[in-house]
N, CA, C and O of each residue as an XYZ file, in Angstrom:
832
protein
N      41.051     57.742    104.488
C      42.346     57.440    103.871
C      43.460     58.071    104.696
O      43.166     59.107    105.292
N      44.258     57.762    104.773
C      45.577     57.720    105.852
C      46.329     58.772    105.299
O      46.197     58.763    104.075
N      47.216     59.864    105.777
C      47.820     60.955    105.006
C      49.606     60.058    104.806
O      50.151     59.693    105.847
N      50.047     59.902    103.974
C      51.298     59.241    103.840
C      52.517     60.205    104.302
O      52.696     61.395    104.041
N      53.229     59.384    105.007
C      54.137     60.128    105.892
C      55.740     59.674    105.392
O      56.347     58.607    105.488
N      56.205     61.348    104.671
C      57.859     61.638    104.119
C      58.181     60.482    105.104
O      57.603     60.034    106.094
N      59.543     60.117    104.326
C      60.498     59.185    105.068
C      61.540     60.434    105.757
O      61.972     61.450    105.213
N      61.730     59.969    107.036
C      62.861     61.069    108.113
C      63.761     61.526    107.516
O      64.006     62.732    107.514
N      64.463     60.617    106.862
C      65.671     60.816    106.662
C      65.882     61.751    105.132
O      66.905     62.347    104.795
N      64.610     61.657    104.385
C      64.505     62.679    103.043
C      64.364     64.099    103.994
O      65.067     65.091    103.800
N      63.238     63.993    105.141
C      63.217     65.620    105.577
C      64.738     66.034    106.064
O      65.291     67.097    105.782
N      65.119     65.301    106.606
C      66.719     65.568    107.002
C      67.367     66.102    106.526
O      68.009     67.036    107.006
N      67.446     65.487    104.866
C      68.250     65.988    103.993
C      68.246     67.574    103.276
O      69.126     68.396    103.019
N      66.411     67.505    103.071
C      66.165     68.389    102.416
C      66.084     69.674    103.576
O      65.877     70.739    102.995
N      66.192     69.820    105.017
C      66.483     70.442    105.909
C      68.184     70.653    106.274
O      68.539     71.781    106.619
N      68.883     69.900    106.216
C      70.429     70.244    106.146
C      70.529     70.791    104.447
O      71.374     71.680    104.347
N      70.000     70.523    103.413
C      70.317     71.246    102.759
C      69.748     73.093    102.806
O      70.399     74.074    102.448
N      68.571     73.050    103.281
C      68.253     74.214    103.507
C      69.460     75.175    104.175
O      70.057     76.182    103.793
N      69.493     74.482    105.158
C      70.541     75.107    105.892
C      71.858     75.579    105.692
O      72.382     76.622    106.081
N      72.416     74.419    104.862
C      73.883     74.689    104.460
C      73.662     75.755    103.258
O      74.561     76.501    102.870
N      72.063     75.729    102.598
C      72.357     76.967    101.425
C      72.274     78.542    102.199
O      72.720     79.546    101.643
N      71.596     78.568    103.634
C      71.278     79.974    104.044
C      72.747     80.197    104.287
O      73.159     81.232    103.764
N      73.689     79.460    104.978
C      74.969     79.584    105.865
C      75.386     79.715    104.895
O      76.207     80.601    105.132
N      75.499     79.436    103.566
C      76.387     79.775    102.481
C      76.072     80.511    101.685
O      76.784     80.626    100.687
N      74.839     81.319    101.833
C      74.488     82.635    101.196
C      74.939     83.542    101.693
O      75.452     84.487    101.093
N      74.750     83.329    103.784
C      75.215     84.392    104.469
C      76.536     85.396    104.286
O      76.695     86.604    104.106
N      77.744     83.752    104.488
C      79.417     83.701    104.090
C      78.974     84.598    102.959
O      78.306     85.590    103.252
N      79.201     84.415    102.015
C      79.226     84.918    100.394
C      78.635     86.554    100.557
O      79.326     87.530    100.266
N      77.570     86.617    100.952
C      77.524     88.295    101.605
C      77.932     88.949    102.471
O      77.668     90.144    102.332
N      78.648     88.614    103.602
C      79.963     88.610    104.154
C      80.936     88.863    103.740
O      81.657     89.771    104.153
N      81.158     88.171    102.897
C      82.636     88.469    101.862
C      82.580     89.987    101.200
O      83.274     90.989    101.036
N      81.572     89.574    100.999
C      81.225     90.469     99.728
C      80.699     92.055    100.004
O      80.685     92.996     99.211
N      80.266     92.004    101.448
C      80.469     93.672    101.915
C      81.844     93.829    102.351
O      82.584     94.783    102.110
N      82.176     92.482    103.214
C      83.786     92.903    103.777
C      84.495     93.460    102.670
O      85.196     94.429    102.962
N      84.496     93.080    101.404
C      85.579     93.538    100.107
C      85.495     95.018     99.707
O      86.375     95.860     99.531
N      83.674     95.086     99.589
C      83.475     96.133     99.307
C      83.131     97.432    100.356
O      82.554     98.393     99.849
N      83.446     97.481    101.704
C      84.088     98.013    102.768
C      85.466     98.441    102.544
O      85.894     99.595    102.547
N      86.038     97.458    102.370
C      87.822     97.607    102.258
C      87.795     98.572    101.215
O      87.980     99.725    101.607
N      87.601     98.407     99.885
C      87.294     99.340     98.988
C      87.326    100.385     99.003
O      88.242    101.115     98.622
N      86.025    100.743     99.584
C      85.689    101.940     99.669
C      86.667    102.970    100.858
O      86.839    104.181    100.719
N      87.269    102.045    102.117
C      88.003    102.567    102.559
C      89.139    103.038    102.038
O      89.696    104.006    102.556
N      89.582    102.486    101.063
C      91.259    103.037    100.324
C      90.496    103.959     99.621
O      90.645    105.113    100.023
N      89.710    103.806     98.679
C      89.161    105.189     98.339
C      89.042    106.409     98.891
O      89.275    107.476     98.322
N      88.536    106.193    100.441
C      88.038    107.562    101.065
C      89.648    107.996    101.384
O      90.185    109.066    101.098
N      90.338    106.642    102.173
C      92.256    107.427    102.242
C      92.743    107.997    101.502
O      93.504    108.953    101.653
N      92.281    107.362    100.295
C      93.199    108.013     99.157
C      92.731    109.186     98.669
O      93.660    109.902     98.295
N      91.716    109.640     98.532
C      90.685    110.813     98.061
C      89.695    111.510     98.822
O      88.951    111.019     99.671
N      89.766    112.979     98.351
C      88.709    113.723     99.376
C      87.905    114.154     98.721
O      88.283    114.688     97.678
N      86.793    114.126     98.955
C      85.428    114.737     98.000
C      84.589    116.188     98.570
O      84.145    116.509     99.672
N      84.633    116.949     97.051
C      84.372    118.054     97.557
C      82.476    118.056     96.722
O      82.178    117.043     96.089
N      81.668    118.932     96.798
C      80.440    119.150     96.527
C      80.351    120.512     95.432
O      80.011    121.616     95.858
N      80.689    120.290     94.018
C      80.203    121.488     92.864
C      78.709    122.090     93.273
O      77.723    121.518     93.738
N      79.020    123.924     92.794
C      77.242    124.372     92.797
C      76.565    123.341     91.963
O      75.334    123.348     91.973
N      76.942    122.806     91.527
C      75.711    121.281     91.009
C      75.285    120.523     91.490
O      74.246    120.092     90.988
N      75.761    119.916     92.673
C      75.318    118.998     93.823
C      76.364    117.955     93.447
O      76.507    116.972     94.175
N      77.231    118.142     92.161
C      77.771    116.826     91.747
C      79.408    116.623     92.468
O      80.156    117.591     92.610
N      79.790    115.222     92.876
C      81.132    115.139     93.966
C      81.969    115.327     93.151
O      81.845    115.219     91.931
N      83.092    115.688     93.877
C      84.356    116.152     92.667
C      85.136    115.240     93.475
O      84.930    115.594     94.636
N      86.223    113.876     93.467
C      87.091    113.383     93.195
C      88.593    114.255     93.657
O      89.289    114.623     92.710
N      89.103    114.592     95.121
C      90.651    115.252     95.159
C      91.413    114.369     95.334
O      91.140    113.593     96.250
N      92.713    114.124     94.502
C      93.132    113.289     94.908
C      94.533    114.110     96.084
O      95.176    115.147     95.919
N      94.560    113.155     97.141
C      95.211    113.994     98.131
C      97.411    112.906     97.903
O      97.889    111.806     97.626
N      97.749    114.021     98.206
C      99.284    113.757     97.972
C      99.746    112.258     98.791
O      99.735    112.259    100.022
N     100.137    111.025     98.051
C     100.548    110.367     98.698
C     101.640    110.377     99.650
O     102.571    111.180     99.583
N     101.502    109.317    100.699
C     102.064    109.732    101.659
C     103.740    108.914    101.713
O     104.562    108.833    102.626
N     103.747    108.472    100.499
C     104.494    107.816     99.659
C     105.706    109.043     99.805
O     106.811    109.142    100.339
N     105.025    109.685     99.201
C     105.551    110.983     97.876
C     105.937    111.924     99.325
O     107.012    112.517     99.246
N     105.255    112.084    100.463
C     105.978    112.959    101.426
C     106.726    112.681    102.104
O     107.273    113.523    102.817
N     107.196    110.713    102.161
C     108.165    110.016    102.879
C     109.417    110.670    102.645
O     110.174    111.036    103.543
N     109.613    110.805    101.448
C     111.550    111.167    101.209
C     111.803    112.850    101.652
O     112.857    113.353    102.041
N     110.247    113.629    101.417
C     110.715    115.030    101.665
C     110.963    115.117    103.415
O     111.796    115.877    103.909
N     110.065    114.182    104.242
C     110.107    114.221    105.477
C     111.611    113.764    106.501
O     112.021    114.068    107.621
N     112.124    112.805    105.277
C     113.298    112.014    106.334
C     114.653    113.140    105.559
O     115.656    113.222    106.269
N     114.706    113.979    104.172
C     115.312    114.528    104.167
C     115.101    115.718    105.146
O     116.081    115.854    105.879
N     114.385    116.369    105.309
C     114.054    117.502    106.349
C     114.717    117.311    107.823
O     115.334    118.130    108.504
N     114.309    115.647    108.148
C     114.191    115.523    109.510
C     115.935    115.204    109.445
O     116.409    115.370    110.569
N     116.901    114.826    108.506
C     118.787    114.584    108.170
C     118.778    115.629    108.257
O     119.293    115.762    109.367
N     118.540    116.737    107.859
C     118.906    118.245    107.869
C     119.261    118.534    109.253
O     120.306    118.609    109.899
N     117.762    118.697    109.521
C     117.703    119.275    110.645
C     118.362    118.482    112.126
O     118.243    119.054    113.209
N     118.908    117.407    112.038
C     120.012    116.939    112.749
C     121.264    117.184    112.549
O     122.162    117.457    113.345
N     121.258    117.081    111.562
C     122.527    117.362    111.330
C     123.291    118.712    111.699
O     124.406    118.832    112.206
N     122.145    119.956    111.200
C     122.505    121.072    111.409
C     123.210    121.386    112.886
O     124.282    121.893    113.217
N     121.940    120.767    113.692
C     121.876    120.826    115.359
C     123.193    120.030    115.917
O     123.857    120.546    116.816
N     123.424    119.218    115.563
C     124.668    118.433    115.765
C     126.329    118.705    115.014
O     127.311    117.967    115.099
N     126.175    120.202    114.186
C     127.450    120.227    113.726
C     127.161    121.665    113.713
O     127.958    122.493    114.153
N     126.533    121.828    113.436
C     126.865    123.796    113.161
C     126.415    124.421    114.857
O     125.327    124.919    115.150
N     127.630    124.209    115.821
C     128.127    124.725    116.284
C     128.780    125.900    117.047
O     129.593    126.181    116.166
N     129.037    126.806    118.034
C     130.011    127.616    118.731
C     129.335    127.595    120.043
O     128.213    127.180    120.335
N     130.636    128.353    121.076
C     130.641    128.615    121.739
C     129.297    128.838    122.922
O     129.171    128.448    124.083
N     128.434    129.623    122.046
C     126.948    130.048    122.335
C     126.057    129.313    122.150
O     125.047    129.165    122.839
N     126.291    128.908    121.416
C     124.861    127.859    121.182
C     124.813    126.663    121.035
O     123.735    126.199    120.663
N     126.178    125.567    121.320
C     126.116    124.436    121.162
C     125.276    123.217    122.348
O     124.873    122.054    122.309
N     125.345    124.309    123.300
C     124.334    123.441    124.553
C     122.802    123.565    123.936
O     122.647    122.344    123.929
N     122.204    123.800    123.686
C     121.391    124.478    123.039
C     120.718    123.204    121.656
O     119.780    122.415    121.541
N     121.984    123.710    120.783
C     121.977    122.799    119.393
C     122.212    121.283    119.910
O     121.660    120.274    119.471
N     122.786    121.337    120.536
C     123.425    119.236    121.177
C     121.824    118.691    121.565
O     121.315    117.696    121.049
N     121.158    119.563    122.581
C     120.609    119.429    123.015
C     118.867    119.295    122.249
O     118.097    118.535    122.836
N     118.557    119.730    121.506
C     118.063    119.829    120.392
C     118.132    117.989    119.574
O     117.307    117.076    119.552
N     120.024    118.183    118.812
C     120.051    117.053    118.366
C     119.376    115.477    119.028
O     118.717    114.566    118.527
N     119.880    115.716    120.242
C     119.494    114.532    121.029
C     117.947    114.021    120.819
O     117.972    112.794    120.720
N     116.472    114.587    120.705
C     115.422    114.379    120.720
C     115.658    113.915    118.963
O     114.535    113.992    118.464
N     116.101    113.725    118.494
C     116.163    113.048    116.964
C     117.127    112.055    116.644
O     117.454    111.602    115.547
N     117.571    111.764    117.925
C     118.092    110.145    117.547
C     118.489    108.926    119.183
O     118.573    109.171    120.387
N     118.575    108.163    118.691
C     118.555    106.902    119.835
C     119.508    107.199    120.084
O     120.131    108.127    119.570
N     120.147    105.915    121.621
C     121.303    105.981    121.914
C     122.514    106.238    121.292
O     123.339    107.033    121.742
N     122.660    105.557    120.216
C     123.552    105.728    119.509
C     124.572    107.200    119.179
O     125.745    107.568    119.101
N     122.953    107.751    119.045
C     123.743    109.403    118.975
C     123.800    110.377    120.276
O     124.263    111.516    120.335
N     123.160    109.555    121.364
C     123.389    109.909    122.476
C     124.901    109.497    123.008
O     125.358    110.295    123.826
N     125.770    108.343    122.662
C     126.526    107.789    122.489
C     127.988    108.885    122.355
O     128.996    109.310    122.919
N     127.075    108.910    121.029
C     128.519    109.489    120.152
C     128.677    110.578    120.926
O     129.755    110.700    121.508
N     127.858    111.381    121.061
C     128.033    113.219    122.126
C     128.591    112.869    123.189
O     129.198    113.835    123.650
N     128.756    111.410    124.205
C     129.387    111.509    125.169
C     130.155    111.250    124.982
O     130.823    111.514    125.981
N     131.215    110.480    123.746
C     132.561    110.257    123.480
C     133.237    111.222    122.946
O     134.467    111.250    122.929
N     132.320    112.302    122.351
C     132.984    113.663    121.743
C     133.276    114.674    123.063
O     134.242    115.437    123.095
N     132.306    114.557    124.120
C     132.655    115.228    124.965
C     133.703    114.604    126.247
O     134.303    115.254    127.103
N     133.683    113.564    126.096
C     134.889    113.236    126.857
C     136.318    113.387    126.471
O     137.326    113.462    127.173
N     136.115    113.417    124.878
C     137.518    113.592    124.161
C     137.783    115.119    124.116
O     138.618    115.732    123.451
N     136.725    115.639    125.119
C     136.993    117.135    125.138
C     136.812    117.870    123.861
O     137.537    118.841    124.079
N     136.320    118.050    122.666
C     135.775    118.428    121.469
C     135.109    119.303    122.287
O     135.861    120.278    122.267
N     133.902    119.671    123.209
C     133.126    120.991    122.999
C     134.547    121.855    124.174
O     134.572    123.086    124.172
N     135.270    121.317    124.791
C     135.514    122.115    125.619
C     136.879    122.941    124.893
O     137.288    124.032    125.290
N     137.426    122.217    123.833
C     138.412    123.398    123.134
C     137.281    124.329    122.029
O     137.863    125.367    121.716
N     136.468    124.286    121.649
C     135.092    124.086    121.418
C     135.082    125.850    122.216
O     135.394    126.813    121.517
N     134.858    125.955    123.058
C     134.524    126.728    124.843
C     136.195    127.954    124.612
O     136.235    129.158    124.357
N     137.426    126.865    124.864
C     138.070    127.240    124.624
C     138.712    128.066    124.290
O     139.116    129.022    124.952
N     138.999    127.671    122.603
C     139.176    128.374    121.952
C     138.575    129.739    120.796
O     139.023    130.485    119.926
N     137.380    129.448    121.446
C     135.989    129.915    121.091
C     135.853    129.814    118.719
O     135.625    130.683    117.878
N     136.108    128.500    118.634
C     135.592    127.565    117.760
C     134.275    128.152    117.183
O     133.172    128.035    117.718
N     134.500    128.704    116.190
C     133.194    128.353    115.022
C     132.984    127.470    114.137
O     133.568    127.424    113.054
N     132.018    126.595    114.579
C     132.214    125.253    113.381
C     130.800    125.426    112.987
O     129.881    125.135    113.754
N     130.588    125.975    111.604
C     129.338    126.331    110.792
C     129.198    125.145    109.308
O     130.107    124.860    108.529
N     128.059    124.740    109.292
C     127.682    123.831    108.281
C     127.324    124.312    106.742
O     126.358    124.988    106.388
N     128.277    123.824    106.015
C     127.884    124.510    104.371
C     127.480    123.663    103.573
O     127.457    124.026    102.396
N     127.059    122.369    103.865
C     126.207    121.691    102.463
C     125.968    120.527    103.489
O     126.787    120.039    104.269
N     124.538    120.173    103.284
C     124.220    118.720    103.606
C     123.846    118.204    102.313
O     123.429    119.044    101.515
N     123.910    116.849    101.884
C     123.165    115.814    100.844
C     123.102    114.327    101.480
O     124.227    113.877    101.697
N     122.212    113.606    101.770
C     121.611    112.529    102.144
C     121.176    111.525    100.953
O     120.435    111.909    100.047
N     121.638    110.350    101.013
C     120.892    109.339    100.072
C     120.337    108.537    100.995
O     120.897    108.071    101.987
N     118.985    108.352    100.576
C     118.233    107.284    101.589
C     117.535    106.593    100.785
O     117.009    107.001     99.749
N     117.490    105.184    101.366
C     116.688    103.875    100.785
C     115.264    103.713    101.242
O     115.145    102.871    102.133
N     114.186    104.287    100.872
C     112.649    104.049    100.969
C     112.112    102.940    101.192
O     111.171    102.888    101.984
N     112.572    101.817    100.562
C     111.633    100.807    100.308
C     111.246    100.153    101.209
O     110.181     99.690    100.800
N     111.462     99.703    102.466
C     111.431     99.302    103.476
C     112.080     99.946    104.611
O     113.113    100.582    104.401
N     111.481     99.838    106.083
C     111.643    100.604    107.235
C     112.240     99.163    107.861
O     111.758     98.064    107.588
N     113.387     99.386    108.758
C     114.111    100.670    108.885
C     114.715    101.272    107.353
O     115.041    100.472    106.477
N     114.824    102.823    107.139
C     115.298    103.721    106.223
C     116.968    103.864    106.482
O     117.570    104.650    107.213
N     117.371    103.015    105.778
C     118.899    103.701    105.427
C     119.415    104.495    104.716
O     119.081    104.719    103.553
N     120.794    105.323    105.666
C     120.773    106.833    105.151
C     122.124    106.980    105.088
O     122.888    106.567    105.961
N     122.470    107.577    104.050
C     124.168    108.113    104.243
C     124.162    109.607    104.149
O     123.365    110.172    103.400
N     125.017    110.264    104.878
C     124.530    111.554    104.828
C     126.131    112.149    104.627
O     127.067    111.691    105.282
N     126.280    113.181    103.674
C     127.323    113.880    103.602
C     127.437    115.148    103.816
O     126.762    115.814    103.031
N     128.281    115.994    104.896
C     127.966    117.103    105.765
C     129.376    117.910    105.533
O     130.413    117.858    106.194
N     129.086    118.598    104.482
C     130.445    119.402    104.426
C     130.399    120.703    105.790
O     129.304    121.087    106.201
N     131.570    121.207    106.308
C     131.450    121.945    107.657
C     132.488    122.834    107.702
O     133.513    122.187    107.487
N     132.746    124.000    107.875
C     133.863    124.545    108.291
C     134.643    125.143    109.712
O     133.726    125.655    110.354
N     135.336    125.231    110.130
C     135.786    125.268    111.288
C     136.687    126.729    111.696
O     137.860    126.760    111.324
N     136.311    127.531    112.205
C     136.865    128.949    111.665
C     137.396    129.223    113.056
O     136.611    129.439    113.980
N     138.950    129.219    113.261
C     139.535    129.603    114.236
C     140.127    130.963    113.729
O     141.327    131.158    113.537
N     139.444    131.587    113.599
C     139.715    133.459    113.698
C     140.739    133.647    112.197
O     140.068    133.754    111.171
N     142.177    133.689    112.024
C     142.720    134.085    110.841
C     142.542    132.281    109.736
O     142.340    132.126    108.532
N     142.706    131.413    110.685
C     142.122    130.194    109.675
C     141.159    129.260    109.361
O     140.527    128.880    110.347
N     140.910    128.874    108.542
C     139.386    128.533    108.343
C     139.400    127.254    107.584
O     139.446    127.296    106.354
N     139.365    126.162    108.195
C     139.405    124.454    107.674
C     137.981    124.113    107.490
O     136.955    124.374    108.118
N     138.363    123.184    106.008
C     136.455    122.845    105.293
C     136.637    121.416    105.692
O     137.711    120.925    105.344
N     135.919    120.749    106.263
C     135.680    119.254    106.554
C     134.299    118.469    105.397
O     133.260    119.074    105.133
N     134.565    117.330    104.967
C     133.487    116.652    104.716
C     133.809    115.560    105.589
O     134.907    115.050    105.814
N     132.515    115.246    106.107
C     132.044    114.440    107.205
C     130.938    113.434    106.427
O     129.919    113.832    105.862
N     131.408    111.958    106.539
C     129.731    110.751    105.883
C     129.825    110.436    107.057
O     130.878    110.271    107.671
N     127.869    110.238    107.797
C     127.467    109.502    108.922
C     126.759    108.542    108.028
O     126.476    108.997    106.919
N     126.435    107.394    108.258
C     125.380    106.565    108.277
C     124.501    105.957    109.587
O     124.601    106.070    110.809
N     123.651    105.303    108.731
C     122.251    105.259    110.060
C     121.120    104.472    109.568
O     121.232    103.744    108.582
N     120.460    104.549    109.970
C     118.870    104.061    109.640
C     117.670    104.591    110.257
O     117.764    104.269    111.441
N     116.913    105.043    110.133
C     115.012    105.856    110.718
C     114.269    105.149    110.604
O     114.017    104.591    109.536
N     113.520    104.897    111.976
C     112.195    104.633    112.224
C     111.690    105.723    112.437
O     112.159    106.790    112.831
N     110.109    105.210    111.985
C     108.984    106.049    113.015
C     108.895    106.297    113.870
O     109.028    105.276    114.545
N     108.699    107.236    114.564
C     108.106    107.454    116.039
C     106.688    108.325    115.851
O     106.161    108.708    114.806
N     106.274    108.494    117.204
C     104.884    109.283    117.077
C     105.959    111.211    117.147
O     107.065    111.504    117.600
N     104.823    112.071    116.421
C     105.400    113.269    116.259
C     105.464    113.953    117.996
O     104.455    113.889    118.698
N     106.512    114.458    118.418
C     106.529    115.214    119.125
C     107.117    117.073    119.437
O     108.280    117.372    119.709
N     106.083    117.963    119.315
C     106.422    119.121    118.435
C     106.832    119.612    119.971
O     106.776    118.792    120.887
N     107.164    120.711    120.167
C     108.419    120.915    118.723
C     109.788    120.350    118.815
O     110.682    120.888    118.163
N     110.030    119.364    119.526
C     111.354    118.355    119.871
C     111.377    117.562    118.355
O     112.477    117.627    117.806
N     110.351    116.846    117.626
C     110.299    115.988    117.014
C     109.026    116.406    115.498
O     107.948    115.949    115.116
N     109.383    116.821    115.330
C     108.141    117.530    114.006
C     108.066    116.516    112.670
O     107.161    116.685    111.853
N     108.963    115.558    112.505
C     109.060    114.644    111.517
C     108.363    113.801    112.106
O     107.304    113.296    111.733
N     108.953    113.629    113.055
C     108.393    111.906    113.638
C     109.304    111.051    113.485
O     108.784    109.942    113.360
N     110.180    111.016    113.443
C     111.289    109.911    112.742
C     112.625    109.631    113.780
O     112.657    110.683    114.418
N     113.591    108.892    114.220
C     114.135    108.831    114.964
C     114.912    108.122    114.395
O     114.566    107.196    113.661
N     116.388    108.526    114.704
C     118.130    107.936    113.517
C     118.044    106.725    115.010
O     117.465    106.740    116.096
N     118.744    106.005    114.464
C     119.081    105.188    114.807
C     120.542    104.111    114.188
O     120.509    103.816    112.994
N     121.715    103.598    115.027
C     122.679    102.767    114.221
C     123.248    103.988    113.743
O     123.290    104.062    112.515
N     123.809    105.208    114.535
C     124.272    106.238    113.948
C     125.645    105.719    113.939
O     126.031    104.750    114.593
N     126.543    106.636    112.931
C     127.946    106.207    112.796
C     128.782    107.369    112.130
O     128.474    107.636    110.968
N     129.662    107.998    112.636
C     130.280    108.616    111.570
C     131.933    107.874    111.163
O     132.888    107.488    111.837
N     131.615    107.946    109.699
C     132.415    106.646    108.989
C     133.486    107.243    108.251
O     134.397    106.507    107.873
N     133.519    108.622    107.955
C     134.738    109.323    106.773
C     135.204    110.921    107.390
O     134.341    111.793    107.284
N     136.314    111.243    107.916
C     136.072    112.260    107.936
C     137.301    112.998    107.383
O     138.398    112.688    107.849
N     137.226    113.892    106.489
C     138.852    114.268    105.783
C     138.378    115.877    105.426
O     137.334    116.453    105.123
N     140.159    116.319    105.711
C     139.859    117.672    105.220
C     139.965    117.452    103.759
O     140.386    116.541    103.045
N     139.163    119.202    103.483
C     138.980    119.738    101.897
C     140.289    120.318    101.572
O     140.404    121.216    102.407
N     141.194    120.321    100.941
C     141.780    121.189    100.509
C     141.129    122.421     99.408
O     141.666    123.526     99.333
N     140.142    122.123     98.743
C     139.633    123.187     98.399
C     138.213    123.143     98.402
O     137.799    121.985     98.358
N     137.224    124.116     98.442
C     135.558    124.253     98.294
C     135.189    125.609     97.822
O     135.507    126.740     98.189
N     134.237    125.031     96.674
C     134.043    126.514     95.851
C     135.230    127.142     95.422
O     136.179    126.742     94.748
N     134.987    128.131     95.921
C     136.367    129.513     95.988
C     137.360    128.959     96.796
O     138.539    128.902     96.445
N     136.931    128.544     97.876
C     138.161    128.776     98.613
C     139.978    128.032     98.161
O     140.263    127.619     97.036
N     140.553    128.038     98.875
C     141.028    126.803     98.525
C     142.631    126.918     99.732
O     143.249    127.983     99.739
N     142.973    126.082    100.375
C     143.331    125.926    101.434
C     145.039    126.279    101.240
O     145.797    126.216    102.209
């Protein structure tokens, strides 16, 4: 008796179906470590695990980096600002020089129009103390570039008289990579501007 022989085109079928079910089991477990990879990676970013005398993991959750954005770009306004206004005789090559590694052209800019207008050299001069008494910064997080307005009250102490300035710059910060100790934030002003500048007639106590 003769062994009866499948028709081709049924093995065909039932062979492309084989196939299309392995290739579509594969995909689907594919997916499905890729997800649970990703996962586990925001987990490990987000959290550090420590080991109890029990053997059992303890769950740290580590400070978002969210939450250290605003303390970092206020630190890094400070500390420009300081370098770029608080000032004399002694130490402004020094402080200018300083400022410069914390911002783009812009504020490279501005120092050569202050020094052409001769500012450090009555500065030299007259031997000028211009010391900084309050910074406050408002900055916008939500998206990079970070816009910043910064308000820099300053005083200017020519020996028997003593003028209080408030000074607003605005700007915007990017990232940069950290470079210590020029750059310890990481952050770099950019679109610098100073936009208001008027004397105080009075601050605190004083009063003019």
């Amino acid at each position: 008796m003769k062994t009866p022989y499948k028709n081709i085109y049924s093995l065909m079928k039932l062979n492309r179906f084989v196939v299309l079910t392995v290739v579509i089991t594969a995909a689907l477990t594919c997916i499905v470590s890729l997800i649970l990879v990703i996962q586990l990676h925001k987990e490990m970013v987000h959290n550090a695990f420590v080991v109890n005398t029990d053997g059992h993991i303890i769950p740290l959750k580590l400070v978002s980096q969210q939450e250290n954005l605003e303390v970092e770009i206020q630190a890094h306004l400070e500390l420009f600002h300081t370098y770029f206004y608080n000032i004399d005789a002694s130490n402004y090559d020094k402080n200018l020089d300083k400022a410069l590694w914390l911002g783009d052209s812009t504020v490279d800019a501005l120092y050569r129009q202050k020094k052409a207008d001769g500012v450090y050299n009555r500065l030299l001069q007259y031997s000028l103390l211009q010391r900084v008494l309050k910074i406050e910064s408002r900055i916008d997080i939500q998206q990079e570039p970070y816009r910043f307005e910064t308000t820099t009250i300053f005083e200017i102490n020519r020996g028997s008289i003593v003028d209080v300035y408030e000074l607003i710059t605005t700007g915007n910060l990017i990232h940069v990579d950290r470079n210590f100790p020029n750059n310890t934030h990481g952050f770099l002003i950019t679109n610098f501007f100073e936009n208001k500048l008027k004397k105080l007639e009075t601050y605190g106590d004083r009063k003019e």
